[in-house]
C-alpha positions in Angstrom: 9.3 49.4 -5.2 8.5 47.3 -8.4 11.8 45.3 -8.2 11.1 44.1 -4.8 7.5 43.1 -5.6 8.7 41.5 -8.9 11.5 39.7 -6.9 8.9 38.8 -3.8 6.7 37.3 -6.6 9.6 35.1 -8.1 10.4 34.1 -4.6 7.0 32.5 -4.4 6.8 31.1 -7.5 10.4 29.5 -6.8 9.4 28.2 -3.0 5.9 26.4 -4.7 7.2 25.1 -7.4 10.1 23.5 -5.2 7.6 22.2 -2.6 5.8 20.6 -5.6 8.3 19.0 -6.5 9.9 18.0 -3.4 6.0 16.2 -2.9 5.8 14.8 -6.4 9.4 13.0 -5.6 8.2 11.7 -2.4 4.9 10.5 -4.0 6.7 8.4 -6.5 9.3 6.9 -4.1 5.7 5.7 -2.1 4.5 4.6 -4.6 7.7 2.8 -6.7 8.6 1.1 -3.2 5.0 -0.7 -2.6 5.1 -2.1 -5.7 5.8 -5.7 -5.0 4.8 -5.4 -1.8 1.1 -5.1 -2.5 0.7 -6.3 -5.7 0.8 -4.1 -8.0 4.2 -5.8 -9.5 5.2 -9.4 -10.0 4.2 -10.6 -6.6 4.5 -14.0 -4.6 1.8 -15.3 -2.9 1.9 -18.1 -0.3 -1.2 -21.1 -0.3 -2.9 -21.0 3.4 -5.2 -23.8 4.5 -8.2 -22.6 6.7 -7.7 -24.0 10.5 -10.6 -23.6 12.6 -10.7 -20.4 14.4 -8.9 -18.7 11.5 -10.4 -15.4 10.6 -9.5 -13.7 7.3 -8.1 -11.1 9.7 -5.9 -13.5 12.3 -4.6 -14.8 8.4 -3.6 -11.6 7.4 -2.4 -10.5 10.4 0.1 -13.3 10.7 1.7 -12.5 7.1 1.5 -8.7 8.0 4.7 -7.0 8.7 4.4 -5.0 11.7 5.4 -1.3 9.2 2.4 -2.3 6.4 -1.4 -1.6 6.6 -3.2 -5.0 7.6 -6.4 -3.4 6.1 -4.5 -3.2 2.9 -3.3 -7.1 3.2 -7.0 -8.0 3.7 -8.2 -6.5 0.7 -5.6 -8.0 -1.5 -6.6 -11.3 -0.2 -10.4 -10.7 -0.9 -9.2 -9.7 -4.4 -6.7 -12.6 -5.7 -8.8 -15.0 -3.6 -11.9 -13.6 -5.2 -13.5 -13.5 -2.0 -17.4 -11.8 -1.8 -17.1 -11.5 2.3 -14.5 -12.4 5.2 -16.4 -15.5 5.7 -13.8 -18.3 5.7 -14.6 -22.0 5.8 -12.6 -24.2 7.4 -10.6 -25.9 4.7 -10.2 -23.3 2.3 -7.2 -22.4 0.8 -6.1 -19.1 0.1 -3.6 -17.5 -1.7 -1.8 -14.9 0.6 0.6 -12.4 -0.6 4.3 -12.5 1.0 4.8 -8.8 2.1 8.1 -7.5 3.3 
């Protein structure tokens, strides 16, 4: 009976240990692949000019690919643009990042 429970108990070790690393490989695919396209990299950035009627969320909806997070787009904005609220003036230029 003891070789079966020692056996059963390197089974589970073996199994967590691989799902760990099967989610610490996924993790850092995530997170290598958004590099440049939030930021976090050597990123481009296009210059906007503020139309009337432009919100900081129609601006970062337009440059948004339809497979990213706008909410994240928004915040980068607010961040590189130094931005206190997502009151825009009409005017304004911002610097928006080019997201693929």
């Amino acid at each position: 009976m003891k070789a079966k429970a020692k056996r059963k108990s390197f089974n589970n070790v073996t199994l967590g240990l691989t799902i760990i690393l099967i989610l610490t490989f996924f993790m850092l695919i995530n997170t290598f692949g958004n590099l440049n396209a939030y930021g976090d990299g050597e990123q481009e950035f296009i210059t906007v000019q503020v139309k009337a009627g432009d919100s900081l969320w129609s601006i970062a909806d337009a440059y948004t690919p339809d497979h990213r997070d706008l909410r994240e787009t928004m915040s980068i904005i607010r961040r590189y643009n130094h931005l206190n609220s997502d009151n825009l003036m009409v005017g304004d230029q911002l610097e928006v990042p080019k997201i693929y």
